[in-house]
N, C-alpha and C positions, 0 to 999 in steps of 0.2 A: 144628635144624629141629623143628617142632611136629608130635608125632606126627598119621597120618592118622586121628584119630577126631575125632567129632563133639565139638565144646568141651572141649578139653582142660584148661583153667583150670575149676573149679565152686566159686562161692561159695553154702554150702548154709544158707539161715539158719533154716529147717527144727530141723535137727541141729546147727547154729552150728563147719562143720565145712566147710575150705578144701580143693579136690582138685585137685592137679597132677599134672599126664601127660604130660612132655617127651622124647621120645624122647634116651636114652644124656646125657639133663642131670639134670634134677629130677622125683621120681616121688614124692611125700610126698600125708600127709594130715596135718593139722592141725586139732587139735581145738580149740577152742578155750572153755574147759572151766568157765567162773566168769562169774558177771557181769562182775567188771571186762573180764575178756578177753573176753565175749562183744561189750561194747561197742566195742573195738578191729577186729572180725572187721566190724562192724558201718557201721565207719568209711571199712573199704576199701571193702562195699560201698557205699556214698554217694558214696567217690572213683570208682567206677565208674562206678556209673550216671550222674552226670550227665556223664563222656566218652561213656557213650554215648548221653547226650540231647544231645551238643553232635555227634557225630559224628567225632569223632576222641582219639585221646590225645595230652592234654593235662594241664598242673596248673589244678588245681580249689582258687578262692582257699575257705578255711575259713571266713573272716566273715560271708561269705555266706547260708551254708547253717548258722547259728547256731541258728535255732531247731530243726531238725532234731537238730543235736547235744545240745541242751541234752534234747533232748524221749527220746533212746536213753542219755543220763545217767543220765536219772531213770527210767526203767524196764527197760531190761534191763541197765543199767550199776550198779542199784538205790544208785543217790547216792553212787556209791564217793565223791567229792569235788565240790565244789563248779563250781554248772551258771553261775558268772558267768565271764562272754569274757573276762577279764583272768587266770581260772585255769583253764578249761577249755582256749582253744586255746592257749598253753603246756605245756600236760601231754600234748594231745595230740599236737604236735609236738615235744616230746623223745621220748615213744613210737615213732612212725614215724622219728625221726630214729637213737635206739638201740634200745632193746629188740625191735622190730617185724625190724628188720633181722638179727638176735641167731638162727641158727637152731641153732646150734651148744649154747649154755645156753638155749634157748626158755622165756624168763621169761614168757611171751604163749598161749605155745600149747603144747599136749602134740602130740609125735609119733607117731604112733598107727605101729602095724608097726614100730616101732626102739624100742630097748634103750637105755640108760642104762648107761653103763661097769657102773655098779657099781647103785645102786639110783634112785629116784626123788627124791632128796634134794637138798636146794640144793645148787649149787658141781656137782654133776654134770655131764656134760654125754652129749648124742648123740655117736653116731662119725659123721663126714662127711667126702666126701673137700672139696677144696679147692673144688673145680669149682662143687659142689652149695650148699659157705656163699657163693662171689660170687656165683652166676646168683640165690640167693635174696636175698640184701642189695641186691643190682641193683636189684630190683624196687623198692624204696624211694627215691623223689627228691624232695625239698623244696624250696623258695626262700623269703628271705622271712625274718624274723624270730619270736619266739614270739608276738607280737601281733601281726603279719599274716604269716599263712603261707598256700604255694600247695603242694597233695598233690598227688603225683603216684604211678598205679600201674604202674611203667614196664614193661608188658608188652613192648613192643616193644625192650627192651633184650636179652629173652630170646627176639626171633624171635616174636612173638607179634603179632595182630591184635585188634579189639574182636571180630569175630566168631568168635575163638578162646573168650572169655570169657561167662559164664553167672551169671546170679544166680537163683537157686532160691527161691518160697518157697510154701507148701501148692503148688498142680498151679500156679501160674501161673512167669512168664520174665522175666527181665530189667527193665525198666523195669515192666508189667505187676505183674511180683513185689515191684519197691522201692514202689512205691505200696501195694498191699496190705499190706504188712507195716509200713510207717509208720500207716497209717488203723488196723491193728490196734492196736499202740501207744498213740494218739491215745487210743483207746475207754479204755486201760487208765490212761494219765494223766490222763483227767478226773474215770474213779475214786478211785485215788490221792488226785487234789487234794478231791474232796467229802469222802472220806473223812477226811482232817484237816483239813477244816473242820468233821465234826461231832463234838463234842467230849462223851465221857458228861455224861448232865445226873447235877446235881447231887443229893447223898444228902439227904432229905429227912430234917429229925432223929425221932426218936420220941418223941410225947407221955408223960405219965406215964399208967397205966396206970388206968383208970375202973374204981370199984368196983360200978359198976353194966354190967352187960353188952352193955344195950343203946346205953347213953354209950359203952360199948368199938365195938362195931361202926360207930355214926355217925361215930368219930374217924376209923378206920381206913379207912373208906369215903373222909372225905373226905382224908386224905393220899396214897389213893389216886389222887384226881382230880387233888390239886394236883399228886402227880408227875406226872401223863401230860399235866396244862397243863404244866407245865414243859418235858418233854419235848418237845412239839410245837412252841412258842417256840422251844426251840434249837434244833429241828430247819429251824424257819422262817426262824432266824437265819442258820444253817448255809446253807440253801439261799440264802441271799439272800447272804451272803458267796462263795460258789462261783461264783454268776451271774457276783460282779462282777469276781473273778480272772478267771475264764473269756471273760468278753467285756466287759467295761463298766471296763478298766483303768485305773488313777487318772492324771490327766494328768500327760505327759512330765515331770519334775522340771529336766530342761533346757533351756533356752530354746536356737532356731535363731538361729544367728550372721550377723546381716548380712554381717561380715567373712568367712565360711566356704558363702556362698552360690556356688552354681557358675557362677549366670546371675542379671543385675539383675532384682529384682525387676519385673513389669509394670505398668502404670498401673493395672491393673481386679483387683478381686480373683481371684485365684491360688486355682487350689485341684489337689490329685491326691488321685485315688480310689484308693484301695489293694484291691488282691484281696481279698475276703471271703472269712474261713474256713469251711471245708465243717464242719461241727459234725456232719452226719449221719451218720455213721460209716459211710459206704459211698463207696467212691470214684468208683461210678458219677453220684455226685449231684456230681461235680466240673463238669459241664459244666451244671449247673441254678446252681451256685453262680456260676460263671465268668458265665453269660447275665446274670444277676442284675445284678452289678457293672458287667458291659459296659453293660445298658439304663441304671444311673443316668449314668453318663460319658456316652454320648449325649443323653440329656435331658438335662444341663446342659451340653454342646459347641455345641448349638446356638443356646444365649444370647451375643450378641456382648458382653454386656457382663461376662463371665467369661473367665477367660484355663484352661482347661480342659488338663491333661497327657494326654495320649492312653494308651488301654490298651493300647499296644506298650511304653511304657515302663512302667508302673505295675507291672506283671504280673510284670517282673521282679523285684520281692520277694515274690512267690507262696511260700508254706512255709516265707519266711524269717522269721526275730525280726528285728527292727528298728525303732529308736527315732524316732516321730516327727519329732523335731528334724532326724534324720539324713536323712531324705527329704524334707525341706522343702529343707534343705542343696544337695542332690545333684539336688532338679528345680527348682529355685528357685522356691518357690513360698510363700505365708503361710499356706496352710488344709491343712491333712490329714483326708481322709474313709476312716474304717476300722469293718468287722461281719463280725458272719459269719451265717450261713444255717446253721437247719436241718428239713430238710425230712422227714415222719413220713406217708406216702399222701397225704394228702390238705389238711392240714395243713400250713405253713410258718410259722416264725419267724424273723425279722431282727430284729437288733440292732445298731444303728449308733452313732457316735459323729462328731463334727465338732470338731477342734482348732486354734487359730489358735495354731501354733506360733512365733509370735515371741512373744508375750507367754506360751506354756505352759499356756495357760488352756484347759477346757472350753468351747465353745460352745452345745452342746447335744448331747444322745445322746436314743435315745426306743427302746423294745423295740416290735415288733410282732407280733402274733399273727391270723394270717387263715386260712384259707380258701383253697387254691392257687388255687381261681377267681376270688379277689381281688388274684391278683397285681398285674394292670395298675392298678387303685388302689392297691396299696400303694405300688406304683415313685414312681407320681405327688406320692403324700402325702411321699417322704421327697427325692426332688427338690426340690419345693416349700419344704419347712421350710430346707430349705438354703438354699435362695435367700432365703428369708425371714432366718435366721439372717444370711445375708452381706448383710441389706438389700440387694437388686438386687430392684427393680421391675420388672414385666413393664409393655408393654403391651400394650393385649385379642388375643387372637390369638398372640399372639408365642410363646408356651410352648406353642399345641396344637401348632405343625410338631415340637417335641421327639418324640413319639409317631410321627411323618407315616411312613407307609412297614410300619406295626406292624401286629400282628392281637389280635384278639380271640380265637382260638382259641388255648389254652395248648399245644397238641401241636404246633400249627405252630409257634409261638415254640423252643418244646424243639425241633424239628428244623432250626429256622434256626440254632440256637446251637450244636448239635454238629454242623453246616455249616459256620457260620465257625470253628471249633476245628479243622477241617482243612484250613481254606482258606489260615490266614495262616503253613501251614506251609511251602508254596511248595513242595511235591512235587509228583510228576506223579501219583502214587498216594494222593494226601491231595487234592487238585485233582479228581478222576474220585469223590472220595467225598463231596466238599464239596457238588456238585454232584449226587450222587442224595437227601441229605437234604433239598437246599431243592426240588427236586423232590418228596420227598412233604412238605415245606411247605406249597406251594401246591397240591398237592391236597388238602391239608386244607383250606385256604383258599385258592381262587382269587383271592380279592381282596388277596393279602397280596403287595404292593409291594415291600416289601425283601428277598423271596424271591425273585421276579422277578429283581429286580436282582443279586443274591446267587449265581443260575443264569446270567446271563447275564457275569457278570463270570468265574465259571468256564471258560467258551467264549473269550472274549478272552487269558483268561491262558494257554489251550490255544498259542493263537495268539503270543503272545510269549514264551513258552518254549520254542517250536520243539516242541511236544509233542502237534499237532493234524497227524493225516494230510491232511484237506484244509482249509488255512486257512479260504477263501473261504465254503467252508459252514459253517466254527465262526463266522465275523462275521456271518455270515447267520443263525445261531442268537442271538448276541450281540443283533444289531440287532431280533429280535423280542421277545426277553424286554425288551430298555431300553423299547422302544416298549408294551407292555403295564405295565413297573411304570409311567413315567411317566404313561399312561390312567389308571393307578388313584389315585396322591397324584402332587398339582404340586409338593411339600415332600420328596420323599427323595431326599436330596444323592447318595447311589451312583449315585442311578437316571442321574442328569442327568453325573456324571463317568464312566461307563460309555459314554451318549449323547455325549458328548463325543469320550473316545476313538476311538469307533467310527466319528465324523465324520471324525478325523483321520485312520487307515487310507482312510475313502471321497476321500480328498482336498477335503473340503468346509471349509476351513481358516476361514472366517470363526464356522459354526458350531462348529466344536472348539471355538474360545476361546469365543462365547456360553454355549455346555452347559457349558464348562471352569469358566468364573466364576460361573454358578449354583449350580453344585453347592458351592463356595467360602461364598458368602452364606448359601447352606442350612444349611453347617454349619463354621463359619469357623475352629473347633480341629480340626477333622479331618486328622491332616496326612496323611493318603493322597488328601485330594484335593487338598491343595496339591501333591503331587508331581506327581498326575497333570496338572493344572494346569499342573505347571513343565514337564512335560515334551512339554504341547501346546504351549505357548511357545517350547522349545528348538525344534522340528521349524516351526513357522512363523518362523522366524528373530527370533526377540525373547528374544536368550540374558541382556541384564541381570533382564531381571521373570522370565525362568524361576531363574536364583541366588538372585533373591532371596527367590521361593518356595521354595525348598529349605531356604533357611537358615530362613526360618519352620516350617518345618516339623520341623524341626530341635530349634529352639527347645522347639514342644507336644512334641516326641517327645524325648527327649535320648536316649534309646537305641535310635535308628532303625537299621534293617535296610540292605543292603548295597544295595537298590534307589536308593536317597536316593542315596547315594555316586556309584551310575551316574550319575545327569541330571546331575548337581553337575557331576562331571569334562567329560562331553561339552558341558557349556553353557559351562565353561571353556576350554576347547578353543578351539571356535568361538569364542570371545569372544577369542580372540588372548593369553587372561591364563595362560600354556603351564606357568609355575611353582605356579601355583594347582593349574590341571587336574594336576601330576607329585604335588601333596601329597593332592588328593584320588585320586586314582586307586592311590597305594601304600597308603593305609588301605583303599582298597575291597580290594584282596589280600588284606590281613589278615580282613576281617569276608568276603569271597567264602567260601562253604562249601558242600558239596553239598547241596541240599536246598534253598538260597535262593536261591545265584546262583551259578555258574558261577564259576570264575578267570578261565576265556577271558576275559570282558568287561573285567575289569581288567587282562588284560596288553595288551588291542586296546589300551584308552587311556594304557595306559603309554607302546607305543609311539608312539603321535600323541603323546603330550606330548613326550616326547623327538624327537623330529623338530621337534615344533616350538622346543626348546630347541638343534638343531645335534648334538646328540649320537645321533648315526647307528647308534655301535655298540651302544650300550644297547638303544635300540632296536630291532635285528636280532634283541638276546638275547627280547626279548620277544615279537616274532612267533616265532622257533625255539618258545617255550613255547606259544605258541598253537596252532601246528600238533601241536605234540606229543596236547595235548587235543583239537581236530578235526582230523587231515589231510587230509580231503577241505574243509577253506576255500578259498572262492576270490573275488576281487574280485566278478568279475560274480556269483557269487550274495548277496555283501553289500550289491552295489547294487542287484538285485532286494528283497531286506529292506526296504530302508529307501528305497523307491520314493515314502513321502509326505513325504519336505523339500518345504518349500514352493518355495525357493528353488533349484532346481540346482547353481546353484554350492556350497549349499553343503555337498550332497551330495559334492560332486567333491573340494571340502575333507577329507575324512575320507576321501576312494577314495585323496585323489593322497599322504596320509601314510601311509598302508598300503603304498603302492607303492613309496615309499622305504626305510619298512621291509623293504623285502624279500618282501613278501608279491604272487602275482599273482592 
């Protein structure tokens, strides 16, 4: 058992110094006392944190989160060995796979309060009893190969929870802490990098010596000059060389492989916009960086003649290294758009780049320097050039809706943006906060559209995650803000997929799908509103066009969230196709997590698949898991839920499989 104190696990990166507190198991402090071992201490915490940014323990794959390792190599690791993936995650994973586990000769770490038999010398070892070297070697779990490995920190091998565990670093916690202390890093390897870009200028030789005094001083004066021209040249040079490491990287060296594509290419140019790097060295400016990215991906989503990857997927290589080629690969797509931001009061700079990764080549990159009040031009200008670059011609009109729904006030935009940063977390407590920043949105700007929309969408989601005490007045709040953003722009596609929804709750089934398919035209790579779409579709009984909306959506998202999975299954379901619905609905299990969706929902349609497969007992086991998560379910209050099928029957369809599963 974990003793009863507050985090008994502390990773302190502070003091680079691990604290364990197990009652009658492991009671140790480990120092860990060098670069190279600091880098190791450093490792677990990154296997940490991101179980605790995924919300459970689990193995966390390494290739991943490449560039973070490469970037704790090279500075508190101070370059023990070489930061390329073919020799850093190998070393790292024979680490964790021996030495790390090793607490008996702790070649990794000093044991701080124990003695060494005899002195501090190699081949020494700590005294332990049996108990104390398994529960510690425990903690160590891998899969996977030394070119793709999965770490795992196996707290729960030792009775442990995440909320048992702590990452420390200056006064901040846990995820809090791992951001800061990588932003701190960041600052220190951009030094680093300037630093051996600028290389001593060169010795200037010495004249022969003038036998006239004042020939001596005009010499010496002017070798004086020409050093400090020199100097300033290389320092120009230097800086111009750091830029380009820094942000304006030479093109991929490898071309993206047709044969290694994940998804056929589209007919229209392909492009994914990669997370732009926060360059400002403060992590609060992660949600100025993140807006940034997100508004160029909307202005070019809403071109039909771009096939646009949505920022649910993109976002997942956020802080990672990775290779052009590789994310063309992996979303199928020809174009890769990658910059970073950095923002100084008042002041920002972006610096972009555009790559058509099949042929490996630059397209165009261009630095900007503005004015933060120039932001909504700058968006505009590097949208623009892109399109220009992918030749796609607009016509008149057609690129202002990109903007449609936007304000002019830069405070409001900043509070829409760390709005949607807690909206698409799918919390009830990220949801309730999403919704007081687009509220002072628009009261910054009353006229801002997709604030509107933005607040009122928060009200809905109250209402379908069961997290609103009185539904009827969240859709009643829902149905004011749709009706206010839409008065303000006829162009913002949330507004119109929000109004949609909201139709379909009021049972007004023909406008569902009108506002459903607007919002669709409005912004036709959006795939949250193709789902929403699919999933007015599925509820008016027209279950082929809501699959097949899913799988589009699919397609722009490739790393869609556990919502997609829902409509998918239950449109399979109804749709009679019961082996479909069993494959979609056991992936939705696996991606179900707290925080996004619920398991309930995927064990509901587990069971309806299996019922509608004959297979009775499976299905029992899946409502027993059901109830275990709500015991108070009941029929009639699922058929109050789900009061708007157009069709009754085919309400009755989903009640009378539940009822065989065992459920009443």
């Amino acid at each position: 058992m974990v003793e009863n104190t507050k985090n008994p696990i502390r990773i302190d990166l502070n003091e680079f110094k691990l604290h364990i507190r197990f009652k009658n198991r492991i009671q140790l402090t480990l120092h860990f006392n060098s670069p190279s071992r600091r880098f190791y201490l450093s490792v677990i915490a990154l296997v940490v944190n991101e179980m605790k940014r995924l919300g459970r323990i689990t193995s966390i794959p390494l290739e991943r989160h490449l560039g973070q390792l490469v970037l704790l190599n090279e500075t508190i690791g101070g370059s023990a060995g070489s930061s390329e993936m073919e020799s850093l995650l190998p070393r790292i994973y024979r680490k964790w796979k021996d030495a790390l586990p090793d607490l008996e000769d702790a070649p990794l770490f000093k044991v701080l309060g124990r003695r060494k038999e005899y002195d501090e010398g190699i081949g020494r070892t700590y005294p332990f009893a049996e108990a104390e070297k398994d529960n510690w070697a425990n903690l160590f779990e891998y899969q996977g190969s030394e070119e793709n490995v999965r770490l795992k920190f196996a707290i729960d091998r030792v009775g442990a929870t995440l909320d048992d565990i702590v990452i420390l670093y200056g006064d901040s916690l846990n995820c809090e802490a791992w951001e800061s202390f990588i932003s701190n890093l960041k600052g220190k390897g951009e030094l680093l990098l300037e630093t051996e870009a600028i290389q001593s200028p060169p010795k200037v030789p010495e004249s022969s010596v003038s036998p006239v005094g004042k020939e001596k001083t005009t010499w010496q004066g002017r070798r004086r000059w020409a050093a400090l021209v020199a100097l300033i040249v290389i320092i120009a040079a230097a800086a111009t060389l750091a830029t380009w490491k820094l942000y304006l990287k030479p093109a991929p060296g490898k071309k993206a492989s047709m044969e290694k594509m994940a998804f056929p290419l589209p007919d229209k140019p392909s492009i994914a916009v990669l997370p732009f790097t926060n360059m400002s060295g403060s992590p609060e400016q992660e949600y100025f960086c993140d807006g940034i990215t997100d508004q160029i991906i909307t202005s070019l989503s809403i071109i039909p003649r771009l096939f646009v990857i949505s920022r649910n997927s993109t976002f997942v290589y956020k802080g990672k290294a990775i290779k052009v080629n590789k994310v063309a690969e992996e979303m199928g797509v020809r174009y890769v758009l990658e910059g970073s931001v950095q923002r100084s009061k008042d002041r920002v700079r972006i610096l972009v780049q555009l790559v058509d990764a099949i042929k490996g080549i630059h397209l165009w990159s261009e630095r900007y320097d503005r004015d933060v009040k120039d932001l909504f031009v700058l968006q505009d200008d590097v949208a623009k050039q892109i399109m220009t670059a992918l030749q796609v011609k607009l016509t008149e009109g057609e690129y202002a809706s990109g903007i449609a729904g936007s304000t002019s006030n830069l405070k409001a935009l900043e509070c829409f943006w760390r709005g949607e940063e807690h909206f698409f977390r799918y919390v009830k407590e990220d949801n309730a906060a999403a919704r007081q920043w687009a509220q002072k949105a628009v009261e910054l700007d009353p006229k801002f559209s997709g604030g509107w929309a933005l607040m009122g969408w928060t009200y809905l989601w109250d209402v379908s995650f069961g997290w609103s005490k009185s539904p009827l007045q969240s859709i009643e709040r829902a149905l004011e803000c749709a009706q206010k953003a839409i008065g303000l722009s006829d162009s913002c596609a949330k507004a119109y997929g929000l109004m949609g929804y909201i139709n379909l709750l009021s049972r007004k089934f023909d406008e569902s799908i009108e506002n459903g398919e607007k919002a669709v035209r409005l912004n036709p790579n959006d795939p949250q509103m193709l789902v929403i779409l699919a999933a007015i579709m599925h509820f008016n009984g027209k279950f082929d066009e809501s699959i097949a909306l899913v799988k589009n959506a699919m397609r722009l998202c490739p790393y869609y969230s556990a919502q997609f999975l829902s409509v998918l299954s239950m449109s399979y379901f109804s749709a009679g196709r019961y082996e479909e619905a069993l494959a979609a609905s056991e992936l939705l299990l696996t991606r179900a997590h707290k925080g996004e969706f619920s398991p309930l929902w995927a064990h509901m349609n587990l069971a309806k698949a299996y019922i509608g497969l004959g297979q009775d007992q499976k299905a029992r086991a899946h409502a027993e898991e059901l109830l275990k998560i709500n015991p108070n379910f009941s029929l009639a209050n699922e058929r109050r839920r789900l009061y708007f099928h157009r069709d009754p029957a085919h309400l009755e369809l989903h009640i009378d499989a539940l009822r065989k599963a065992g459920l009443k």
